[in-house]
N, C-alpha and C positions, 0 to 999 in steps of 0.2 A: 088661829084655827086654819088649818090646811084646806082649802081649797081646788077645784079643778077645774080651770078657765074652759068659759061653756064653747071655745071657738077649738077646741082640742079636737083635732081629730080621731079617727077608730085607729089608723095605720100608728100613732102614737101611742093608742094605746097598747095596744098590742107590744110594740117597741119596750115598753116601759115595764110591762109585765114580764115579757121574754127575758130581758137584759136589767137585773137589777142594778144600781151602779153601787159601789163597791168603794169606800174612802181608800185612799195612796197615804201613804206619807211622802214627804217631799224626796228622800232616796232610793224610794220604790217608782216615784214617776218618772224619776232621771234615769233610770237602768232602763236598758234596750232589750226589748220584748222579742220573743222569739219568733222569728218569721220562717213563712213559706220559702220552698227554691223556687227560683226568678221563674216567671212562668215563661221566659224566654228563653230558655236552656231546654224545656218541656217541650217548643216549638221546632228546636234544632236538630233534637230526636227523633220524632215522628217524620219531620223532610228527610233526611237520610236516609233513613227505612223507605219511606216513598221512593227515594231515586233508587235505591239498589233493587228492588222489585219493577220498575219501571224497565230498569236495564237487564234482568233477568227476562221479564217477558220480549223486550225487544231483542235477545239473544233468542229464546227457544223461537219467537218468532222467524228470525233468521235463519233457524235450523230448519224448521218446518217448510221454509219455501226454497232452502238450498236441497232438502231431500224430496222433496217437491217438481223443480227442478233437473234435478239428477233423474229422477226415476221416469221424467219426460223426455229425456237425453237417450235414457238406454231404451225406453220403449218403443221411440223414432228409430234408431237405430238399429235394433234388432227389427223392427218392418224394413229395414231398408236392406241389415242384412240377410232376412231370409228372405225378403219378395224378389221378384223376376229381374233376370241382368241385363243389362242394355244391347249383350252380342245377338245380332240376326240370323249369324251364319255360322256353322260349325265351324272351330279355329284350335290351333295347337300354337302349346306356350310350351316354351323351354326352358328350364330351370340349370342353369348351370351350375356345378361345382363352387361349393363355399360360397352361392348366392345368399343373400338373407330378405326376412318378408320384406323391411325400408323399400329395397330396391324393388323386388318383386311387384310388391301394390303400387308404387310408381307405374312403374312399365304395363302394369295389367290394367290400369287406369289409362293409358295414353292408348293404348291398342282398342281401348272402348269393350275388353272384358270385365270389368268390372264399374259400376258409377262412383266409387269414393274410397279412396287409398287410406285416408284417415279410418275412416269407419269402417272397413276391409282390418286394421290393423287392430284394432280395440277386438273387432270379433274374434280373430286370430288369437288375442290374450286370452280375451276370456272364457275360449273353451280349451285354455291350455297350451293352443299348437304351436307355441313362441319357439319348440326347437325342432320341431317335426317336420320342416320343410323338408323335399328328397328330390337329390339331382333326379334327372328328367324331361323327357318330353311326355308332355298330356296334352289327351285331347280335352276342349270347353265343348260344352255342347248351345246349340244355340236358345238364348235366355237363362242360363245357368245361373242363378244365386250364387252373391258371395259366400256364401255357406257351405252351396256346393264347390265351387271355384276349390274353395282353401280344403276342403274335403280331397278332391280329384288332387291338390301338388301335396298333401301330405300320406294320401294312400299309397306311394309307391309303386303305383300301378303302371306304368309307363308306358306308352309306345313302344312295340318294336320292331327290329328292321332285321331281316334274314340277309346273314353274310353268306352265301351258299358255294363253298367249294366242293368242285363234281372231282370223279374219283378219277386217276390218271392225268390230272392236270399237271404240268411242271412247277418246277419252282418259281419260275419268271413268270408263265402265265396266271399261277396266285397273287404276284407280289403286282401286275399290273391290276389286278380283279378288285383286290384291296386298296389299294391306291386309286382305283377311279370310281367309288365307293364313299357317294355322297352323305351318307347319313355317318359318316366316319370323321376324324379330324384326326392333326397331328402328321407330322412328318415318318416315313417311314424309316426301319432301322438302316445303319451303315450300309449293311451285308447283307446280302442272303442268306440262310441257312445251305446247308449242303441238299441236293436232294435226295426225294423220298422222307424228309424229316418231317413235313406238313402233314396233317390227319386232313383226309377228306369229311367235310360234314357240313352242315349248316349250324352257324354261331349264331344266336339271337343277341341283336345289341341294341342299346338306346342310343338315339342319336346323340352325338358328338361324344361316343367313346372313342381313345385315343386309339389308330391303327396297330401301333406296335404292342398295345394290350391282345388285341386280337388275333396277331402273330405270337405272340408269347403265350395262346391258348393253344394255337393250332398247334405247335412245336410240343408242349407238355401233354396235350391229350395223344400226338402221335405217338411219343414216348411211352408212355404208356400202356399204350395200345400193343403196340410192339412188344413190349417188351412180356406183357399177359403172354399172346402168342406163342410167340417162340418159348417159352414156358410149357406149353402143353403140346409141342410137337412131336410128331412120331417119332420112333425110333431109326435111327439108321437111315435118315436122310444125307446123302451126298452134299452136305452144303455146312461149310467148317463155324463158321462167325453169324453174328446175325445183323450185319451188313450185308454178307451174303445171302440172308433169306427175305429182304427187304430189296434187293435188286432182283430174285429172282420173282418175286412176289410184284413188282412193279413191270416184268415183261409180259407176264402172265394177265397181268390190268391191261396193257397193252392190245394182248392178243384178241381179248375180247369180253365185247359188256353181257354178256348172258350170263346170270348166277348157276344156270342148270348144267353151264362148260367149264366153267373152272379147275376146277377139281380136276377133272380130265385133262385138260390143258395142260395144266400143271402137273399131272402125271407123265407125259411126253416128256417132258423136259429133264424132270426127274431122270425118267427113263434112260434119256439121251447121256445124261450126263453120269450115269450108272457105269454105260457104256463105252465111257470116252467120244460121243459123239460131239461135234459141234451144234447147238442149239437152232443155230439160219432162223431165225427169229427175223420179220423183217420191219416191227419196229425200232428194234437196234439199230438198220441202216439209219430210219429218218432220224433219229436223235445223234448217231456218228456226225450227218451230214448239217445238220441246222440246228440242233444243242435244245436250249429250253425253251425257245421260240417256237419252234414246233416248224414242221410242215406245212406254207401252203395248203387250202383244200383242192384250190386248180393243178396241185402240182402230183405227175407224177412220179413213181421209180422208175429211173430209167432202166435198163439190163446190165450195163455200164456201170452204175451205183453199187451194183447186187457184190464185186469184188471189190469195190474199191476199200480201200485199208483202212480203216480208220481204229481208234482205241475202241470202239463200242459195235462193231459190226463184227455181229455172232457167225455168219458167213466164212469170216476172215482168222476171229479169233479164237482161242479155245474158251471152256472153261463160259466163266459170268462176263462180264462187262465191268471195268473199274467202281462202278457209281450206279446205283439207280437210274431208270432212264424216265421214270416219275413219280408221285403218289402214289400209294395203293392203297386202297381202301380195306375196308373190314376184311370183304368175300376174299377178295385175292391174298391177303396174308393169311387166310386161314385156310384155302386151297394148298399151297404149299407147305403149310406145316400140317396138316392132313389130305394127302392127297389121295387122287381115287388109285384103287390098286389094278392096276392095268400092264398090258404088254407094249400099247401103243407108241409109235416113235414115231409117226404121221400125223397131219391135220391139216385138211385145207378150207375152204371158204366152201360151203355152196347155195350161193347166192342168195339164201334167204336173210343173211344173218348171222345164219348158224355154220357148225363147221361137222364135215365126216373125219371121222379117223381111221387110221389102218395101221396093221402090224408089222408089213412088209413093201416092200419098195414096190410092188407089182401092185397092190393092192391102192396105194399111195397113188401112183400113176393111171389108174383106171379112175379115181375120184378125181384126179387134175381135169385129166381127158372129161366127165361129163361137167367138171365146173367151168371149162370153156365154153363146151359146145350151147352151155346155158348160157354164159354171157353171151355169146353171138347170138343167140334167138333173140336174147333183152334189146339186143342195141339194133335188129333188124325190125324188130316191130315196132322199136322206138321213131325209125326212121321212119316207119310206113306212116305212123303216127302224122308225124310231122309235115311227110309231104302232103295227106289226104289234109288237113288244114288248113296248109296254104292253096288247096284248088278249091276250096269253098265261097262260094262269091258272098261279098260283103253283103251284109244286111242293110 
């Protein structure tokens, strides 16, 4: 009789119930039962997965405070490049030829226009202006932002300096004018041009444009100039070449700076040489006598001078003068290739400035006689002048 020991516990029976056991034969107990995978390969699994999500978060983490990071780099940055510059005082920087920013933000950095050459150069990139530097002198204005700084040398805006050649100058006294002509560089050319070649005008240039640039303006715009001119001149002017109307046009500069005489002046001449007269021009003598240096202002003509021979002293010779005896400007080439239409073969000084003319020698000589008797008034009241001030007792 089966029995069930009263010391059985519940977990047995349970067990007994659950799991009925089940007779083997002896080659069913010897065969090897079909097992689970090693639950240690299951372990091996899961770690791997672990690390390669451990190392993804520590990547995106990475990224997160490298863009982190960065975007604290450009925000300092850009405060630094748009707030206020460290200059106190208004300053100009020169930008030279084939400079590039390297150099530039160095150099603006040491002059204390700018506080940081690195960070001057990153802003530089990143609004593009990596090739928009431009030769130049600019002005910094004082506290100017790098922003503005690299604004002001890529605007092109430059400084400029007025080369100003007056009208009747020689060729010598241009090529010294030019030559002592600070805001200029470079050596001047071999040669001179011949005169009368140079245009009178004022050249705008940025400092340390090369001088023989600026002589190679004057010479083409004179060209030019001239050459318009003598293009639209009257007909049946007495003067063959236009060389000849560029000396005749340079005595006429000579004889006087009024725009409102020209024309007239140069009808005289006209006139004379209509005539076959000689010209007696007596700019001619001072250029016969002392070339493109010009005349002393202490010095005067002597009576003696008025004959003496020279290739260029209208007095002496017939006809023009070899050569120009200066520049002439606009008014005066356009005086002689339009001149006023007159009878006049006279003109003297009288003493304003300005000059009278006359048709006839008698007429001619009645205008000498009262341009004297003025200058003697001038120089007797000038006297009185002088002595009543030296009898003034000191204060």
């Amino acid at each position: 009789m089966n029995t069930t020991p009263d010391n059985q516990t519940e977990f047995g029976k349970r067990a007994t119930a659950a799991t009925p056991i089940v007779p083997k034969s002896a080659s069913e107990a010897l065969r090897p039962e079909n097992g689970t995978p090693p639950p240690a390969k299951r372990q091996r699994s899961r770690r791997a997965r672990s690390q390669f999500i451990v190392f993804l978060n520590l990547l995106m983490s990475t990224v997160v405070l490298t863009v982190l990071a960065a975007g604290a780099v450009v925000y300092v940055g850009k405060l630094s490049f748009e707030g206020k510059g460290p200059s106190a005082t208004p300053a100009t920087y020169l930008v030279k030829p084939r400079s590039g920013w390297s150099e530039t933000a160095d150099q603006l950095e040491r002059r204390g226009l700018i506080s940081d050459a690195r960070i001057f150069q990153m802003g530089v990139r990143a609004y593009g202006n990596s090739s928009a530097l431009k030769a130049g002198e600019y002005e910094i204005k004082p506290g100017a932002s790098m922003h503005e700084v690299m604004d002001a040398l890529t605007s092109g805006k430059s400084i400029l300096y007025s080369v100003t050649i007056p009208e009747g100058l020689t060729v010598q006294q241009i090529w010294q004018r030019i030559a002592e002509n600070e805001a200029l560089t470079g050596d001047m050319p071999a040669e001179m041009p011949p005169e009368g070649t140079l245009a009178a005008d004022t050249v705008r240039v940025t400092r340390g444009t090369p001088r023989e640039q600026v002589i190679d303006k004057l010479k083409a715009d004179q060209k030019k100039l001239v050459e318009e001119i003598w293009e639209r001149r009257a007909s049946g002017l007495p003067i063959e070449t236009i060389e000849e109307f560029v000396t005749l046009a340079s005595i006429v500069e000579k004889e006087t700076g009024r725009g409102d005489e020209r024309s007239r002046v140069a009808s005289v001449f006209i006139n004379r040489l209509n005539k076959g007269m000689r010209l007696q021009s007596d700019p001619t003598i001072i250029y016969g006598i002392f070339g493109g240096a010009g005349k002393p202002a202490d010095r005067p003509i002597y009576k003696s001078e008025i004959t003496k021979p020279t290739p260029y002293n209208t007095y002496v010779i017939d006809r023009l003068p070899p050569t120009p005896i200066a520049n002439p400007g606009r008014a005066a080439l356009e005086a002689v290739a339009n001149p006023s239409q007159t009878k006049d073969i006279y003109f003297v000084a009288d003493g304003t400035g300005a000059h009278v003319f006359a048709e006839t020698l008698d007429e001619h000589n009645a205008n000498v006689a009262r341009y004297r008797a003025a200058m003697k008034k001038q120089a007797e009241e000038a006297a009185e002048t002088k002595d009543g001030d030296a009898e003034k007792p000191a204060e």
